[in-house]
Every structure is written in structure tokens, then in C-alpha cells.
N, CA, C and O atoms as a GROMACS GRO file, in nm:
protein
  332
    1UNK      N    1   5.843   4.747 -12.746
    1UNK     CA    2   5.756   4.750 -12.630
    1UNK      C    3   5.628   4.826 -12.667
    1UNK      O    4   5.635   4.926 -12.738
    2UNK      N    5   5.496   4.774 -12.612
    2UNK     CA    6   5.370   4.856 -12.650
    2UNK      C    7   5.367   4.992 -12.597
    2UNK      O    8   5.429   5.048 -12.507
    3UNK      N    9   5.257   5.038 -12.699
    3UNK     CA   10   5.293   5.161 -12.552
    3UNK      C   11   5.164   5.168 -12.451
    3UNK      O   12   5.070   5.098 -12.486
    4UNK      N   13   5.154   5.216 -12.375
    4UNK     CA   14   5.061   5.211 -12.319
    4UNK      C   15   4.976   5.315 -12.291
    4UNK      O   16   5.018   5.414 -12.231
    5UNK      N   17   4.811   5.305 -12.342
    5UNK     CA   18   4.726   5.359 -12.324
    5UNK      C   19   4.644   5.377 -12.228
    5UNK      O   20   4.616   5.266 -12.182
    6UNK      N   21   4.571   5.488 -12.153
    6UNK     CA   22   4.514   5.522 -12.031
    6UNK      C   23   4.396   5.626 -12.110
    6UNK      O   24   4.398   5.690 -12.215
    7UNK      N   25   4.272   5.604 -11.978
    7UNK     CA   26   4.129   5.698 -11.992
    7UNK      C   27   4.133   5.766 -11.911
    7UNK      O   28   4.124   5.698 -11.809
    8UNK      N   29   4.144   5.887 -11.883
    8UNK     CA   30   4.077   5.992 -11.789
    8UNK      C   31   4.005   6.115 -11.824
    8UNK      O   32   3.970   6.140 -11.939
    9UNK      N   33   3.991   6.166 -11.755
    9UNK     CA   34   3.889   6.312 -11.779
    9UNK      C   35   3.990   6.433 -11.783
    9UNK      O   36   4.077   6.446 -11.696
   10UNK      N   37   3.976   6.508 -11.872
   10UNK     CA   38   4.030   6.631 -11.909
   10UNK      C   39   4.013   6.735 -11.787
   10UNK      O   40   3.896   6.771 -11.768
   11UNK      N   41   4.134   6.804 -11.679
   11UNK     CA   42   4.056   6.877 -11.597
   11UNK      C   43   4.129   7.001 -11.602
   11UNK      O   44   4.131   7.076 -11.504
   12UNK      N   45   4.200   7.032 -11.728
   12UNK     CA   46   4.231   7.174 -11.761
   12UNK      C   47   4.289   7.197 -11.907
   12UNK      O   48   4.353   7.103 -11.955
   13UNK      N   49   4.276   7.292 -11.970
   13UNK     CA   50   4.296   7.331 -12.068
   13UNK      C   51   4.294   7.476 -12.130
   13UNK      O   52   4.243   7.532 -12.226
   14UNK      N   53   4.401   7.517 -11.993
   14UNK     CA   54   4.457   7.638 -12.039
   14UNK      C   55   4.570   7.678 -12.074
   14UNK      O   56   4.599   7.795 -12.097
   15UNK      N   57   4.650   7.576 -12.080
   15UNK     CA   58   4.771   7.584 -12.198
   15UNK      C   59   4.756   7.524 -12.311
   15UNK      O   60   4.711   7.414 -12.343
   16UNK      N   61   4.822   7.652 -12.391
   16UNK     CA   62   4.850   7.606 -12.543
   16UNK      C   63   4.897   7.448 -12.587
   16UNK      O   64   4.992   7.380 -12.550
   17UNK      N   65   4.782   7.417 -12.689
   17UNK     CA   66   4.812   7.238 -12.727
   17UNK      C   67   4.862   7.131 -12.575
   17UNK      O   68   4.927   7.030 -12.551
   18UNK      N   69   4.794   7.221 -12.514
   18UNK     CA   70   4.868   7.120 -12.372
   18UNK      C   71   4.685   7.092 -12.304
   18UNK      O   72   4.598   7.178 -12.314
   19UNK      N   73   4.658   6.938 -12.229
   19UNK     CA   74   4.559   6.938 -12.147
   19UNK      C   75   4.578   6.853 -12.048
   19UNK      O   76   4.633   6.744 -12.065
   20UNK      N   77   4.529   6.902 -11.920
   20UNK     CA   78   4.604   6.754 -11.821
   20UNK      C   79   4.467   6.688 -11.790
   20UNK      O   80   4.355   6.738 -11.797
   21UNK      N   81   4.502   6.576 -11.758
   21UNK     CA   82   4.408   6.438 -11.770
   21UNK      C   83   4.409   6.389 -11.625
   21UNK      O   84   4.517   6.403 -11.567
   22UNK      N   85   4.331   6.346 -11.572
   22UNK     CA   86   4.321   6.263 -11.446
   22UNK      C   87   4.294   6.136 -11.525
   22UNK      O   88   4.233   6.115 -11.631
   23UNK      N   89   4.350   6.066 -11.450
   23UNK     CA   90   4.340   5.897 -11.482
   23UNK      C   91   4.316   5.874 -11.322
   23UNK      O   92   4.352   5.939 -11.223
   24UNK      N   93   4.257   5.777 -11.334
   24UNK     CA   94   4.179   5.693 -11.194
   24UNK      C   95   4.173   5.550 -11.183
   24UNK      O   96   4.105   5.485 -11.263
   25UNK      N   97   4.241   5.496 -11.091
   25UNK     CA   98   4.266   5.339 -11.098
   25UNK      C   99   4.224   5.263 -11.054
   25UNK      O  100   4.252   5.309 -10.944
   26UNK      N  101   4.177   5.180 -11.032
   26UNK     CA  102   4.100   5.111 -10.875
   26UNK      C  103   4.202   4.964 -10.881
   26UNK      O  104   4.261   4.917 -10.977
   27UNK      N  105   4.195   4.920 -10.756
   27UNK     CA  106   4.291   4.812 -10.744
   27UNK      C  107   4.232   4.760 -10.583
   27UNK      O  108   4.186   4.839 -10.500
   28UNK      N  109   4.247   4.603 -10.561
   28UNK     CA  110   4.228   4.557 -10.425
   28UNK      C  111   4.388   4.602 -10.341
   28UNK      O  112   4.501   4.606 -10.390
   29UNK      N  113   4.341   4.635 -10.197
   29UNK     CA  114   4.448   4.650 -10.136
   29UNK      C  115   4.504   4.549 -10.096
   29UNK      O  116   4.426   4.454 -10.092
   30UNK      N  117   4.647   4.519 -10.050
   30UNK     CA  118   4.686   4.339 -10.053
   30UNK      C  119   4.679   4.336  -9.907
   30UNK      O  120   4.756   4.245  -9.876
   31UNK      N  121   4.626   4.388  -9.794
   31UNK     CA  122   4.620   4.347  -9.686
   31UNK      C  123   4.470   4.381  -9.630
   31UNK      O  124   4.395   4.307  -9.567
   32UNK      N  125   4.457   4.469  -9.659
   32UNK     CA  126   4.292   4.449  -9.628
   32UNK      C  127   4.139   4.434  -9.672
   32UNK      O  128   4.029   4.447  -9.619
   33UNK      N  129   4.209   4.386  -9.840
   33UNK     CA  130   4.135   4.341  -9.946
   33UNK      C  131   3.976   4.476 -10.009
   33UNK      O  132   3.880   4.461 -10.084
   34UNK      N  133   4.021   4.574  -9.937
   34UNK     CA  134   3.903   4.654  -9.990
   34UNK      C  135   3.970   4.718 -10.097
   34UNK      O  136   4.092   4.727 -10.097
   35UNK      N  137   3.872   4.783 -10.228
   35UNK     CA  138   3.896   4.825 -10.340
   35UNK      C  139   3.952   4.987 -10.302
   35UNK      O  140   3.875   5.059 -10.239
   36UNK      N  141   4.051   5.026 -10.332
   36UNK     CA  142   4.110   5.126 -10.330
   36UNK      C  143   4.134   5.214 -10.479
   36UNK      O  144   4.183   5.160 -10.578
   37UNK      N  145   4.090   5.367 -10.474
   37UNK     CA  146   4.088   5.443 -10.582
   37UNK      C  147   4.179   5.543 -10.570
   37UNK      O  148   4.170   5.615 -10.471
   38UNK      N  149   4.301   5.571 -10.685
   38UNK     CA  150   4.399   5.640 -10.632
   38UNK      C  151   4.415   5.713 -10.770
   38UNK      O  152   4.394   5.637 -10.865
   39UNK      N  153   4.442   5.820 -10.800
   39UNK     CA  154   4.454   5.883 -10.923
   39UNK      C  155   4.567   5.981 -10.948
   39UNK      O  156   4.634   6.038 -10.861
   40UNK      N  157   4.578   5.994 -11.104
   40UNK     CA  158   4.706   6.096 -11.097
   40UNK      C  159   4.717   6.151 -11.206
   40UNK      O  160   4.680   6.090 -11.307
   41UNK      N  161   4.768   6.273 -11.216
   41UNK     CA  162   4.725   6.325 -11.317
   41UNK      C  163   4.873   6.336 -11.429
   41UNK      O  164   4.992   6.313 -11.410
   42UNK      N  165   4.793   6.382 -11.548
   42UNK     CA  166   4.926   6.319 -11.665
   42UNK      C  167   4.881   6.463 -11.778
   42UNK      O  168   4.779   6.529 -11.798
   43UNK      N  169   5.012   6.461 -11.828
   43UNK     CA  170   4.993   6.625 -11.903
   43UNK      C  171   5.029   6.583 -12.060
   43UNK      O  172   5.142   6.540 -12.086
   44UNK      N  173   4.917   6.597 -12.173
   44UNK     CA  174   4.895   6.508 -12.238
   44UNK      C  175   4.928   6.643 -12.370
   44UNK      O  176   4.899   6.756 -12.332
   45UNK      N  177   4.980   6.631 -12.502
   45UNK     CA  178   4.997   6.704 -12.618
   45UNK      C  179   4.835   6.682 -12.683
   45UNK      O  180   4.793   6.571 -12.717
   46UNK      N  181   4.738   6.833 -12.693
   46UNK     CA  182   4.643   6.844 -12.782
   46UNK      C  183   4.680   6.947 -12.888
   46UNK      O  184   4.704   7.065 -12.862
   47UNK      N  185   4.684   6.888 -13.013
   47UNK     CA  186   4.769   6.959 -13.105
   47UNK      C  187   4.656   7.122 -13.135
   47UNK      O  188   4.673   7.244 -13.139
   48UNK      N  189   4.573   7.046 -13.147
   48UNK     CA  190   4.422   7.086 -13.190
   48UNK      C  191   4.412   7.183 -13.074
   48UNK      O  192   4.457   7.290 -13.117
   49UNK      N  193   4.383   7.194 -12.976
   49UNK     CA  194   4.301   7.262 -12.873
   49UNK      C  195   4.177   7.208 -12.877
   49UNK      O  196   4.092   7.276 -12.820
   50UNK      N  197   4.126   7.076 -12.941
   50UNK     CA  198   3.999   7.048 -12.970
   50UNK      C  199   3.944   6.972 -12.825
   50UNK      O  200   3.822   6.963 -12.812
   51UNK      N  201   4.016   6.928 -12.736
   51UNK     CA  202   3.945   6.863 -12.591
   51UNK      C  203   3.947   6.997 -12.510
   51UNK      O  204   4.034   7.081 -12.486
   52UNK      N  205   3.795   6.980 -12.472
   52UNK     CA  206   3.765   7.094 -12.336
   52UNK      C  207   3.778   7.019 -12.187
   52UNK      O  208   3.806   6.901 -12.166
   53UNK      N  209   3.752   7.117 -12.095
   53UNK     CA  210   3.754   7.054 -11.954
   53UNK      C  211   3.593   6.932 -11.925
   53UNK      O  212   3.477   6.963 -11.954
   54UNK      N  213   3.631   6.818 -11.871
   54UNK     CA  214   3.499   6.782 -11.845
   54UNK      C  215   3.519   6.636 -12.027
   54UNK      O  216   3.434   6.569 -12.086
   55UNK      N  217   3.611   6.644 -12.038
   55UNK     CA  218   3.583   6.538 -12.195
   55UNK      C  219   3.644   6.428 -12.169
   55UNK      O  220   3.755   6.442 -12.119
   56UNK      N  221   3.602   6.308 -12.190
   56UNK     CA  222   3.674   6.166 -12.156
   56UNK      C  223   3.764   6.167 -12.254
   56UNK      O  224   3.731   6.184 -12.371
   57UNK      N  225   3.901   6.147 -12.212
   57UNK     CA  226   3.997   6.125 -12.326
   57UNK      C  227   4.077   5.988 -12.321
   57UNK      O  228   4.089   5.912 -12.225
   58UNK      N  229   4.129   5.976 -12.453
   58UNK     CA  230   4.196   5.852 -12.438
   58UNK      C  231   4.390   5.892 -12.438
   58UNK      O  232   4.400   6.000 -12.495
   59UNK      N  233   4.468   5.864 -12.414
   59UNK     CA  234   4.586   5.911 -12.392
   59UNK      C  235   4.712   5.813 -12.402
   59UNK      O  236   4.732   5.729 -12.314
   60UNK      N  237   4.790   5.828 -12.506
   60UNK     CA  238   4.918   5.708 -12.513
   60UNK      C  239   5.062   5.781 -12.517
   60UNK      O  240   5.092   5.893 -12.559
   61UNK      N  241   5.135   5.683 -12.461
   61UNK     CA  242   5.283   5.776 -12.458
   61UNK      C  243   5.352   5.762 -12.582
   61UNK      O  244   5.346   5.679 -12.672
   62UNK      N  245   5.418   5.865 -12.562
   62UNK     CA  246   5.526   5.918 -12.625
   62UNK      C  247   5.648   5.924 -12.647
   62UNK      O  248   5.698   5.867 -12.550
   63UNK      N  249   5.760   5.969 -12.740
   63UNK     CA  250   5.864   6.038 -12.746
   63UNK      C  251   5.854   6.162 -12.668
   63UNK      O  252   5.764   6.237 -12.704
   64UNK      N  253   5.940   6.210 -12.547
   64UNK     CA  254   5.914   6.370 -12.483
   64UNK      C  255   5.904   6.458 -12.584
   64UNK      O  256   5.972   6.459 -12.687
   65UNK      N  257   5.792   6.555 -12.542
   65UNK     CA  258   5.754   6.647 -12.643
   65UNK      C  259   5.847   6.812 -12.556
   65UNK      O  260   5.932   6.888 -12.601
   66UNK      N  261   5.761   6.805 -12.391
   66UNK     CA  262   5.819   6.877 -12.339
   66UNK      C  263   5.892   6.821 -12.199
   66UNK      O  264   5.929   6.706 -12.178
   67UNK      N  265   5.902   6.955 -12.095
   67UNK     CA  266   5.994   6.901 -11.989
   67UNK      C  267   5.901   6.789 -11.912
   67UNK      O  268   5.937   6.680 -11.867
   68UNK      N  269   5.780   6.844 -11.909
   68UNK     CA  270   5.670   6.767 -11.815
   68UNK      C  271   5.521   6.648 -11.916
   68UNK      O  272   5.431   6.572 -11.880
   69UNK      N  273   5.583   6.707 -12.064
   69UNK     CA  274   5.438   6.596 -12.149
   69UNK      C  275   5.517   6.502 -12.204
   69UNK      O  276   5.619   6.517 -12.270
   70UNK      N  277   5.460   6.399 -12.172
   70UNK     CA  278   5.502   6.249 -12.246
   70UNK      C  279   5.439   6.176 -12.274
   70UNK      O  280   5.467   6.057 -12.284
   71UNK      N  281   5.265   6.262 -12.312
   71UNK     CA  282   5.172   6.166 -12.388
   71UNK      C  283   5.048   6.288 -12.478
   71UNK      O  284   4.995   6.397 -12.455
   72UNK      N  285   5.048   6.209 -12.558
   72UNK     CA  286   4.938   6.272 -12.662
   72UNK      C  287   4.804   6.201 -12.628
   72UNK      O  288   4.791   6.094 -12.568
   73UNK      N  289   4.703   6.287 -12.682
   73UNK     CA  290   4.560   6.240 -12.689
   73UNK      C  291   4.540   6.171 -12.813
   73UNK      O  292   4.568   6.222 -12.922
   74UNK      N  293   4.482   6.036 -12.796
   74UNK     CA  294   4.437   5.978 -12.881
   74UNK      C  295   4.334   6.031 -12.939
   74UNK      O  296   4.239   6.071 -12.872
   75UNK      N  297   4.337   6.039 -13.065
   75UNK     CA  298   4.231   6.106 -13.192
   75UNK      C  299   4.117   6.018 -13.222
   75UNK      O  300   4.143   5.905 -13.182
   76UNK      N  301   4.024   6.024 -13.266
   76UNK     CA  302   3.939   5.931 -13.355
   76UNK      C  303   4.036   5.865 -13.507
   76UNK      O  304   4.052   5.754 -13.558
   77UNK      N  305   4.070   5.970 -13.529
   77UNK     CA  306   4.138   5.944 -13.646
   77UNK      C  307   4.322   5.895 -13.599
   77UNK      O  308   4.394   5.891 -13.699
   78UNK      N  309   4.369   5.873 -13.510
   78UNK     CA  310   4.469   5.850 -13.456
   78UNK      C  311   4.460   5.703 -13.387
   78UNK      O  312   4.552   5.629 -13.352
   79UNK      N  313   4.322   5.685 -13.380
   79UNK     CA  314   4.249   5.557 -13.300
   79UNK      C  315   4.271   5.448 -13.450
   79UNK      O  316   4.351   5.354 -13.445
   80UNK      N  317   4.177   5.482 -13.593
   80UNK     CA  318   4.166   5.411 -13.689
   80UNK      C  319   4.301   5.376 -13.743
   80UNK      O  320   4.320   5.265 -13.793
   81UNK      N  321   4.409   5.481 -13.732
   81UNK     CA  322   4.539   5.461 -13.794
   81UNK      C  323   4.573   5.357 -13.680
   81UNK      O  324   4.607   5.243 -13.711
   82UNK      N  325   4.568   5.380 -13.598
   82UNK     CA  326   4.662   5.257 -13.502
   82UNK      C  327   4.592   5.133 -13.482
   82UNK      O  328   4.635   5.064 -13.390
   83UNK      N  329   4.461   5.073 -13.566
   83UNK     CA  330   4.401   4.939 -13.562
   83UNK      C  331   4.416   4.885 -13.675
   83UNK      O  332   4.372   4.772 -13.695
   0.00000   0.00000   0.00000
């Protein structure tokens, strides 16, 4: 099975190798057809500490690392290995 990759914005990074991500979705609603934006946030492994608050990240799951992270940040160099 693929795994699946998501974009959101970095909106903390004050735990160790840890940063949580907002992801933001937009989707039509099925009954009253207006575009609806609903978001959620996802607690992502930065091995580095190298993403600050405020950084577009890219983010794919995982094997559980901890009780609550089940996705790492995609690297530049994590990007080239996986194409």
C-alpha cells in the first residue's frame, strides 16, 4: 500500500525531533455544495530540529515512532531518494 503524503505548515516546535503540522483540506459539502475547509493537525518525527514554526512541510507516514507520531517530514534529500 502507498503511503500517503500530506502539506501543511509547521505550528510548533518545541519538542525534541518532534514538530506538529496543520494540514488543511478543502472539499465540496454533499448537501449544500459550498467549499468547506477543515484541518487537523498531525505530529510529525524531525530528526534534525531543522523545520521552524511558520515552514511549509511535506509529511509521509510511518512505522510508529511514538505513542502519538506516525509521520516523518519529508527531506529534500528524502524527496530525491524516494523518486
Amino acid at each position: 500500500m502507498p503511503r500517503r503524503i500530506l502539506q501543511g505548515k509547521v505550528t510548533s516546535d518545541k519538542n525534541e525531533q518532534t514538530v506538529t503540522v496543520l494540514v488543511e483540506r478543502r472539499f465540496k459539502h454533499p448537501l449544500l455544495h459550498k467549499t468547506v475547509r477543515s484541518s487537523k493537525k498531525y505530529r510529525a518525527h524531525d530528526a534534525t530540529n531543522q523545520f521552524k514554526v511558520g515552514d511549509t512541510v511535506r509529511i509521509v507516514e510511518c512505522a510508529p515512532i511514538s505513542k502519538t507520531k506516525r509521520w516523518t517530514v519529508l527531506t529534500d534529500e528524502a524527496q530525491a531518494a524516494q523518486a
